[in-house]
N, CA, C and O atoms as a MOPAC input file, in Angstrom:
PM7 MOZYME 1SCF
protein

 N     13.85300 1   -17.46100 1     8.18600 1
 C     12.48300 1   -17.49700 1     8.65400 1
 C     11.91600 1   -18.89500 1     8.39500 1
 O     12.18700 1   -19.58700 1     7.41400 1
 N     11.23200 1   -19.16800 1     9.23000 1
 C     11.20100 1   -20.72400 1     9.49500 1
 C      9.23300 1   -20.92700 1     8.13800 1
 O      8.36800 1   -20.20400 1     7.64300 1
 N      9.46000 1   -21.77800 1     8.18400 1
 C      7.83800 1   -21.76300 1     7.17000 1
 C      6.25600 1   -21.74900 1     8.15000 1
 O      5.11200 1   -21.39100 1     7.86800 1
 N      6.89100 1   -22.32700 1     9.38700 1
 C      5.42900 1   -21.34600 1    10.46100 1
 C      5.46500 1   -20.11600 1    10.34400 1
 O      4.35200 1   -19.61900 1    10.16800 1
 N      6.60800 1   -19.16200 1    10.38200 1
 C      6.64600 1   -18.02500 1    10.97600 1
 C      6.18700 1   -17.26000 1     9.42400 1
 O      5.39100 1   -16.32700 1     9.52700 1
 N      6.56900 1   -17.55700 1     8.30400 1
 C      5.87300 1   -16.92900 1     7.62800 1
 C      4.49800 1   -17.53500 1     7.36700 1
 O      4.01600 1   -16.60100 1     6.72600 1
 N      3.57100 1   -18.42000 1     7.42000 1
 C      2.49000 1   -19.01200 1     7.65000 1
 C      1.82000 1   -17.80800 1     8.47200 1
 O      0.82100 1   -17.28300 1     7.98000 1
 N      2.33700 1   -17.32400 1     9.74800 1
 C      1.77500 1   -16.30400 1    10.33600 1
 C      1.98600 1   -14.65300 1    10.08700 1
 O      1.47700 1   -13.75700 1    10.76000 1
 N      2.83700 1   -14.51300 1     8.99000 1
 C      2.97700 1   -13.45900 1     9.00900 1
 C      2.03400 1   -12.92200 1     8.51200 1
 O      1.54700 1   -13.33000 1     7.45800 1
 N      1.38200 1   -11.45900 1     9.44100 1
 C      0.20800 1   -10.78900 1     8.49300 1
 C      0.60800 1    -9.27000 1     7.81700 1
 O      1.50300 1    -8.60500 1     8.33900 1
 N      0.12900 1    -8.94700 1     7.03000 1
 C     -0.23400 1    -7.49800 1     6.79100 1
 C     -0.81100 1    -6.75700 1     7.75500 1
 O     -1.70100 1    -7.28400 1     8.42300 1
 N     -0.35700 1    -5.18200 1     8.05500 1
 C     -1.35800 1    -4.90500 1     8.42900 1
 C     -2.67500 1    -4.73100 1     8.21100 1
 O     -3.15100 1    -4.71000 1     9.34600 1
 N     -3.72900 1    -4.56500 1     7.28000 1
 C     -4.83200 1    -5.07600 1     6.72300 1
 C     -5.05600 1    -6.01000 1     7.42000 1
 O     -5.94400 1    -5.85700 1     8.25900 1
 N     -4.40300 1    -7.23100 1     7.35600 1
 C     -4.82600 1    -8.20400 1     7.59600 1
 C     -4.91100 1    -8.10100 1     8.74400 1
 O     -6.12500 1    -8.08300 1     8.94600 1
 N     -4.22100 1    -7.98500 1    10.02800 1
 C     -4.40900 1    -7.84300 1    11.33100 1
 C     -5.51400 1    -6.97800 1    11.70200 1
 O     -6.22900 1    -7.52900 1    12.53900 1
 N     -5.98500 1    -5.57600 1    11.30500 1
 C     -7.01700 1    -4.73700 1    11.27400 1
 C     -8.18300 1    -5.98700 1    10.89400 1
 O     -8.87200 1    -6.03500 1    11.91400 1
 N     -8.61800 1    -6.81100 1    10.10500 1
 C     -9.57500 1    -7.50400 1     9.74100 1
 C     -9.53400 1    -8.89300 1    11.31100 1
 O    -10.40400 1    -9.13400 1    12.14800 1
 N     -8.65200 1    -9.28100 1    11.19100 1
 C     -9.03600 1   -10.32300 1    12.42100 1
 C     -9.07100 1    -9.34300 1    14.03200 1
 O     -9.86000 1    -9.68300 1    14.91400 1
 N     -8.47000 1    -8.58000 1    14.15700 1
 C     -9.27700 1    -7.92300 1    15.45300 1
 C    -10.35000 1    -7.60700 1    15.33000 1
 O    -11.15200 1    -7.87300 1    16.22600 1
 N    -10.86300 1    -6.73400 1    13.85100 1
 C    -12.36300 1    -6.46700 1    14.07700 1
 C    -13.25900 1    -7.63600 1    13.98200 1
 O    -14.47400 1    -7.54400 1    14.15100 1
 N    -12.66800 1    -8.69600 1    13.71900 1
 C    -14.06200 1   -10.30600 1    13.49100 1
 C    -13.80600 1   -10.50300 1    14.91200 1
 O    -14.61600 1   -11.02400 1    15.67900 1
 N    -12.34900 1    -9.95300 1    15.32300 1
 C    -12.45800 1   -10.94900 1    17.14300 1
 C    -12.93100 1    -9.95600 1    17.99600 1
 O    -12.76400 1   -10.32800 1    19.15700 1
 N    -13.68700 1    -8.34700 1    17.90400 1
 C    -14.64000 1    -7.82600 1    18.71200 1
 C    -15.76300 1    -7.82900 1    18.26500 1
 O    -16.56000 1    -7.56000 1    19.16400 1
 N    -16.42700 1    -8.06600 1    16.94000 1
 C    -17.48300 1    -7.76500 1    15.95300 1
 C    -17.95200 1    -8.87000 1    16.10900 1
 O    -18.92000 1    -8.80300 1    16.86600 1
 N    -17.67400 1   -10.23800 1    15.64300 1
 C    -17.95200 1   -11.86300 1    15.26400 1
 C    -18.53900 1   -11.15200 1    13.15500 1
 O    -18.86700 1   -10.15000 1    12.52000 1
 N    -18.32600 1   -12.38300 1    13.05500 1
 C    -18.81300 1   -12.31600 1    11.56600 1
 C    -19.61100 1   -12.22700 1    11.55000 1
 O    -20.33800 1   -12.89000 1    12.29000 1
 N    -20.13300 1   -11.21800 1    10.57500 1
 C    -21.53100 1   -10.99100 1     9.89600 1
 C    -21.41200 1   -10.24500 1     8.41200 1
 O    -21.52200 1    -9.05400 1     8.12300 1
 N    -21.09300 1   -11.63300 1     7.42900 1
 C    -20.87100 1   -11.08800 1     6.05100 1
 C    -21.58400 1    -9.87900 1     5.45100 1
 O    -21.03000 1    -9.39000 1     4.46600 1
 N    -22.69600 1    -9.32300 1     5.86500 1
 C    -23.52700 1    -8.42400 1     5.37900 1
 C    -22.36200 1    -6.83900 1     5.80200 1
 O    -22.34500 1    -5.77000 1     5.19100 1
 N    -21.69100 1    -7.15900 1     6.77200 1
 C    -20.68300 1    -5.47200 1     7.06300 1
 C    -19.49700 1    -6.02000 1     6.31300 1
 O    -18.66600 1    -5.14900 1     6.05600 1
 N    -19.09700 1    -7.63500 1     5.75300 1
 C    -18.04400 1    -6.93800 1     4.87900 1
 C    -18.10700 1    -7.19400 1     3.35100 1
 O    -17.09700 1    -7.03100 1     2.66700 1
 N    -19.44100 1    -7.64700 1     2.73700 1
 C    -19.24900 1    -8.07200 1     1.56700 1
 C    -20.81900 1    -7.34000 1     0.97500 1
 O    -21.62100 1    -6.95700 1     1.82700 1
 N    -21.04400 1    -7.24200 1    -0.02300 1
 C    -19.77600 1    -6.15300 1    -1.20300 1
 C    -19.67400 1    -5.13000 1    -0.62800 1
 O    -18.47800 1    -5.33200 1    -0.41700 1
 N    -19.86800 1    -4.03400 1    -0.09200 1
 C    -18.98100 1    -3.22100 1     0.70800 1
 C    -18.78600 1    -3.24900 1     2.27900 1
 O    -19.40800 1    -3.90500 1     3.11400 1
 N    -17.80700 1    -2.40400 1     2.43700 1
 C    -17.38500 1    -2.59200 1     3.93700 1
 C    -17.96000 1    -2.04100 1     4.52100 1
 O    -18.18900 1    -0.98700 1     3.92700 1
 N    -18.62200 1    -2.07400 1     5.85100 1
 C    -19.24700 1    -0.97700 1     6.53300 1
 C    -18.51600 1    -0.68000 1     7.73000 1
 O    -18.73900 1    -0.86800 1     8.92600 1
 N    -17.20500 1     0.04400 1     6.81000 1
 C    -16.48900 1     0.66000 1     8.34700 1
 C    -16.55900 1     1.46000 1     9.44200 1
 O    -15.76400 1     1.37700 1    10.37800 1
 N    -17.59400 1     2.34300 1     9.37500 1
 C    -18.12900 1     3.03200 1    10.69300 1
 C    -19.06400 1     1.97400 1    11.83100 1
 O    -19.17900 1     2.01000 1    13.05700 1
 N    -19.58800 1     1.13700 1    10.87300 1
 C    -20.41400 1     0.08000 1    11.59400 1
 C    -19.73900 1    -0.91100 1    12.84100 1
 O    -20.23900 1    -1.39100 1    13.85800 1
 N    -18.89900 1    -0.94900 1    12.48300 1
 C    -17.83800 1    -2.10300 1    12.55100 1
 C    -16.31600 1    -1.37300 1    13.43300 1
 O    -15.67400 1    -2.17800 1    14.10700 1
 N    -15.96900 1    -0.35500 1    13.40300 1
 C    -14.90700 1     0.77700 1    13.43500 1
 C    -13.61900 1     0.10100 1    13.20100 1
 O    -12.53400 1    -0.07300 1    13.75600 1
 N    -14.23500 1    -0.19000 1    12.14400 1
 C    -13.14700 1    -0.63000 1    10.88100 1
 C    -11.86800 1     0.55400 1    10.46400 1
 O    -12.03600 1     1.44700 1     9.63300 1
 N    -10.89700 1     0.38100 1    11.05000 1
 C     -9.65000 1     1.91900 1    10.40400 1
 C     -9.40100 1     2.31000 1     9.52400 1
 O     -9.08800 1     3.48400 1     9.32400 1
 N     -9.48800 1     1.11900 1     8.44500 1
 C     -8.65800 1     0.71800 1     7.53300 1
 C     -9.04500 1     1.68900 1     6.60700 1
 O    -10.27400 1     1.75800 1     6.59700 1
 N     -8.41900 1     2.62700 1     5.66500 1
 C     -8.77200 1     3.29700 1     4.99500 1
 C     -8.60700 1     2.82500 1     3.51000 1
 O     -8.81800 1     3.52400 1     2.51800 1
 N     -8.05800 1     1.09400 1     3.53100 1
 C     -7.79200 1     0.20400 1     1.82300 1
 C     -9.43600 1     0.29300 1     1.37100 1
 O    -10.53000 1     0.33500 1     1.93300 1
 N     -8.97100 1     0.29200 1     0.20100 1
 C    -10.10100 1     0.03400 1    -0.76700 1
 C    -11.19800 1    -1.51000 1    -0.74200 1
 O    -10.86600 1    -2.66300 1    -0.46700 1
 N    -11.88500 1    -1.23700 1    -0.94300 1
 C    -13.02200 1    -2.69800 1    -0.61100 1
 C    -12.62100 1    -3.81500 1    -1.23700 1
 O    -12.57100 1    -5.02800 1    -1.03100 1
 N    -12.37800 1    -3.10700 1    -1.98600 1
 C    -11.30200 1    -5.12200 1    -3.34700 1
 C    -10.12000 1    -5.19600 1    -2.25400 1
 O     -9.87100 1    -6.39200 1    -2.10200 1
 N     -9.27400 1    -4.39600 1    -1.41500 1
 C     -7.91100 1    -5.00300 1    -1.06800 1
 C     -8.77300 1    -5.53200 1     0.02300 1
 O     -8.67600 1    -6.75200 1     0.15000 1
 N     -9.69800 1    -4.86400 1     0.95500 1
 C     -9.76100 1    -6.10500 1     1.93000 1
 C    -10.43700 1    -7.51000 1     1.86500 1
 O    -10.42800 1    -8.47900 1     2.62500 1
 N    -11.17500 1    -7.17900 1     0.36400 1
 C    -11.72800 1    -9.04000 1     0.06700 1
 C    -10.70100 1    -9.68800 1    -0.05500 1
 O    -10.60700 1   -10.82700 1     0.40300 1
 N     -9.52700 1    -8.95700 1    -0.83300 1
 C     -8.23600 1    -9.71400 1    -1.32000 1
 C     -7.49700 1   -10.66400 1    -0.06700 1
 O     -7.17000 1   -11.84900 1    -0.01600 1
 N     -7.41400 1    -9.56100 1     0.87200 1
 C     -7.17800 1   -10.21800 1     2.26800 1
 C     -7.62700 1   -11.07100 1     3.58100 1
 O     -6.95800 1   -11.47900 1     4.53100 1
 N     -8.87000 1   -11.17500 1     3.30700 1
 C     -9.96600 1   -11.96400 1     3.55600 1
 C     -9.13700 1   -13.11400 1     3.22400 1
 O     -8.51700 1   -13.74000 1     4.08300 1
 N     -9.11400 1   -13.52200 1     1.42400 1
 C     -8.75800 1   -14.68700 1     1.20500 1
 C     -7.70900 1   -15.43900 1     1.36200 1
 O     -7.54900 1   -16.65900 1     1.34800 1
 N     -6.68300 1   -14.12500 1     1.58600 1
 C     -5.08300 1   -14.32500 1     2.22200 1
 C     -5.02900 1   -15.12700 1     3.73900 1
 O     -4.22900 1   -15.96900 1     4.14700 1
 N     -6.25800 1   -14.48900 1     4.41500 1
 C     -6.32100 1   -14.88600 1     5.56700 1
 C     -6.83700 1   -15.81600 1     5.67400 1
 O     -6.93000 1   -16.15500 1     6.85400 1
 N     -7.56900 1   -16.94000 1     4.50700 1
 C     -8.15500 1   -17.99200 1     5.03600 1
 C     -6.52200 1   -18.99900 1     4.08100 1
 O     -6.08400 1   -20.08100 1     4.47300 1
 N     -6.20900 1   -18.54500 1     3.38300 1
 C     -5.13900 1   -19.31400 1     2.70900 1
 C     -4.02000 1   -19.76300 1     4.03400 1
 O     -3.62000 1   -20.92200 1     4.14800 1
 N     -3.70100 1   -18.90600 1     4.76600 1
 C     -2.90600 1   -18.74700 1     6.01100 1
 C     -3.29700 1   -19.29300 1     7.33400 1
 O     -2.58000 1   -19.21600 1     8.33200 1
 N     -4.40200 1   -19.81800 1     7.29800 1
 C     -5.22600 1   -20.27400 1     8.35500 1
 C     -5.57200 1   -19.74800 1     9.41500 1
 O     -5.83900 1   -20.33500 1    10.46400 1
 N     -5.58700 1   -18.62000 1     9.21100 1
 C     -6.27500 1   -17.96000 1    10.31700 1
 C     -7.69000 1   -17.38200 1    10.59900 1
 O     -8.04100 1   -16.81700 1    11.63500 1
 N     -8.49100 1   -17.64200 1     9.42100 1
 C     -9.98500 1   -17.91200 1     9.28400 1
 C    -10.02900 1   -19.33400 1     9.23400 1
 O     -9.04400 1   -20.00900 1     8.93700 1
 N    -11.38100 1   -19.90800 1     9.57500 1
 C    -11.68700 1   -21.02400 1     9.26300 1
 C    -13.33800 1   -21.26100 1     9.35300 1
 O    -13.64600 1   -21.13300 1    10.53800 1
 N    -14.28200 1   -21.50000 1     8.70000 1
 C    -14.88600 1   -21.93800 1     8.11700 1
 C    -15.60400 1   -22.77000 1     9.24400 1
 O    -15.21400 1   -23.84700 1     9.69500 1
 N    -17.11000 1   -21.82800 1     9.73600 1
 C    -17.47400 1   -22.55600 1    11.14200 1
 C    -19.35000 1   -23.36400 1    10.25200 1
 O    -20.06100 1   -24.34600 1    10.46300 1
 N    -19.35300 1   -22.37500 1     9.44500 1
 C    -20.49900 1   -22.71200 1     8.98400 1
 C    -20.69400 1   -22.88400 1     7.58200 1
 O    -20.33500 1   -21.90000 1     6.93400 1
 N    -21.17000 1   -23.86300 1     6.89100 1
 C    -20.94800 1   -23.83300 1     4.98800 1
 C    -21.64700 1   -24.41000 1     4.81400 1
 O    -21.36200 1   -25.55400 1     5.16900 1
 N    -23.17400 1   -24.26600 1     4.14600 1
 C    -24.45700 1   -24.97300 1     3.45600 1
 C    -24.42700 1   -24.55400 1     2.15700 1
 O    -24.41500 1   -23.38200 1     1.78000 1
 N    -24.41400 1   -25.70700 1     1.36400 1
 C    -24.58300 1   -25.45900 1    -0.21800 1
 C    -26.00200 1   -24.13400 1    -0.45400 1
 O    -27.14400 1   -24.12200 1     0.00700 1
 N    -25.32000 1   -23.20300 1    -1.30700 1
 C    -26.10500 1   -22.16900 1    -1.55100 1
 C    -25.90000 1   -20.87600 1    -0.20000 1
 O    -26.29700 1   -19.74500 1    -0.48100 1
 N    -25.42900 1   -21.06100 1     0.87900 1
 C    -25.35000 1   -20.06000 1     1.98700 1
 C    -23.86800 1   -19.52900 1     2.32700 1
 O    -22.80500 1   -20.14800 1     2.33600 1
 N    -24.12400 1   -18.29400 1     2.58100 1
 C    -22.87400 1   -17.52800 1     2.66700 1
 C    -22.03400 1   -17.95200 1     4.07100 1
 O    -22.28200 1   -17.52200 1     5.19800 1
 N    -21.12000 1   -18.77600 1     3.75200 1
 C    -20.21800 1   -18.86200 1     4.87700 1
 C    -20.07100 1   -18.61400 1     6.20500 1
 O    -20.58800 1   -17.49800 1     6.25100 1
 N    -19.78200 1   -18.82400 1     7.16400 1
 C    -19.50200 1   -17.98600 1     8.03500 1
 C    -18.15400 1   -18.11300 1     8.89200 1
 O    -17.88400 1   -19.05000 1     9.64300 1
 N    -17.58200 1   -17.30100 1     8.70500 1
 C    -16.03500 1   -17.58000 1     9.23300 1
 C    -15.69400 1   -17.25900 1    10.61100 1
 O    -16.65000 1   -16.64900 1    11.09100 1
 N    -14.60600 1   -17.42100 1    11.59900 1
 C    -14.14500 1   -17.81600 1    12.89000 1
 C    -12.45100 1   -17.39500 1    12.65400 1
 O    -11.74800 1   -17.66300 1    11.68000 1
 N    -12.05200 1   -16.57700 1    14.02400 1
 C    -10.66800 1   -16.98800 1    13.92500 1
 C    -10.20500 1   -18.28000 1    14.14300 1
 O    -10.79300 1   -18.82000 1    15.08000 1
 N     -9.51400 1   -18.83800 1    13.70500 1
 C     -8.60900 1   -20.01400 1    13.90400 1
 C     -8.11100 1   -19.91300 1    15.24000 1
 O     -7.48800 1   -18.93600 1    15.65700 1
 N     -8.53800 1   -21.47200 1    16.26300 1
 C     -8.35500 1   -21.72800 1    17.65000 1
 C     -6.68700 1   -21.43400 1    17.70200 1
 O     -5.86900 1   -22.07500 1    17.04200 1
 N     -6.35200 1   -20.30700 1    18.64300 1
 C     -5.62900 1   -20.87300 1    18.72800 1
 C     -4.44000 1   -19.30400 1    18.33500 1
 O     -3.38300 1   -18.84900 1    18.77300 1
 N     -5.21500 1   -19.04400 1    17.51400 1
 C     -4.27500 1   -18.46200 1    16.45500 1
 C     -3.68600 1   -16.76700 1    16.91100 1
 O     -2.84300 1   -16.40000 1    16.09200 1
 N     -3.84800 1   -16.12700 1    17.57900 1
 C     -3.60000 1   -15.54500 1    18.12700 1
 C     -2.35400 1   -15.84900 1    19.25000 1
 O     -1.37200 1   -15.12900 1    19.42500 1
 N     -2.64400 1   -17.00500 1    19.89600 1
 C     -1.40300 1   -17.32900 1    21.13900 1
 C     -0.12900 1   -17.55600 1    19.85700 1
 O      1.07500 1   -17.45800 1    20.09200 1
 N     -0.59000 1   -17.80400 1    18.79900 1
 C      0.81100 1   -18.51800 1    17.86600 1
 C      1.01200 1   -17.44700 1    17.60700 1
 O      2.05100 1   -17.15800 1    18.20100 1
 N      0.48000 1   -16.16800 1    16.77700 1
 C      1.45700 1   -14.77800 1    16.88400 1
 C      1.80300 1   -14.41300 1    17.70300 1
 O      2.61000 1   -13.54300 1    17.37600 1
 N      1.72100 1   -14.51400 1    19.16400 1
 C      2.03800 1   -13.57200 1    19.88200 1
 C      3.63300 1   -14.96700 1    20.54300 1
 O      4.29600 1   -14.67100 1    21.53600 1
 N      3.81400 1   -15.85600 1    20.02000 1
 C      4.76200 1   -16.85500 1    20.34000 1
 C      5.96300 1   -16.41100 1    19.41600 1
 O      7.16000 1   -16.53100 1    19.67700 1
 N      5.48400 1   -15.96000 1    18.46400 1
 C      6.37900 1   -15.96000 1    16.92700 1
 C      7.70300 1   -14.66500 1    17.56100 1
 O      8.61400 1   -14.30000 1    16.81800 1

């Protein structure tokens, strides 16, 4: 396995979280501190710590990225351009 291909490899978790930001768009208030999975029709039946956990997996991996960041303001994250045509290449 080449070091892109694991770069892209996701969990499922993790894939459940970037489809719902790529029909939803971010809005930290449905996933932090809890999830609001009916809101959102979120599947995932993991616990609220595994999907923060994966959140951060997913920005480690580059497939979040970081569209908005003001000292003191909550983030706002984006799939990574792009990033979708590269899984579906892999």
């Amino acid at each position: 396995m080449t070091e892109d291909q694991k770069k892209f490899e996701l969990s499922v978790l993790e894939a459940q979280i970037l489809v719902t930001i790529d029909h939803v768009g971010w809005c930290a208030y449905l996933w932090f501190p809890i999830v609001y999975r009916e809101v959102m029709d979120f599947g995932s039946d993991a616990a609220d710590e595994q999907v923060h956990a994966a959140f951060a997996s997913l920005i480690r991996k580059g497939a979040l990225v970081v569209t908005q960041e003001k000292w003191g303001e909550i983030p706002e994250w984006k799939l990574a351009p792009g990033y979708w045509k590269s899984l579906r290449m892999l």
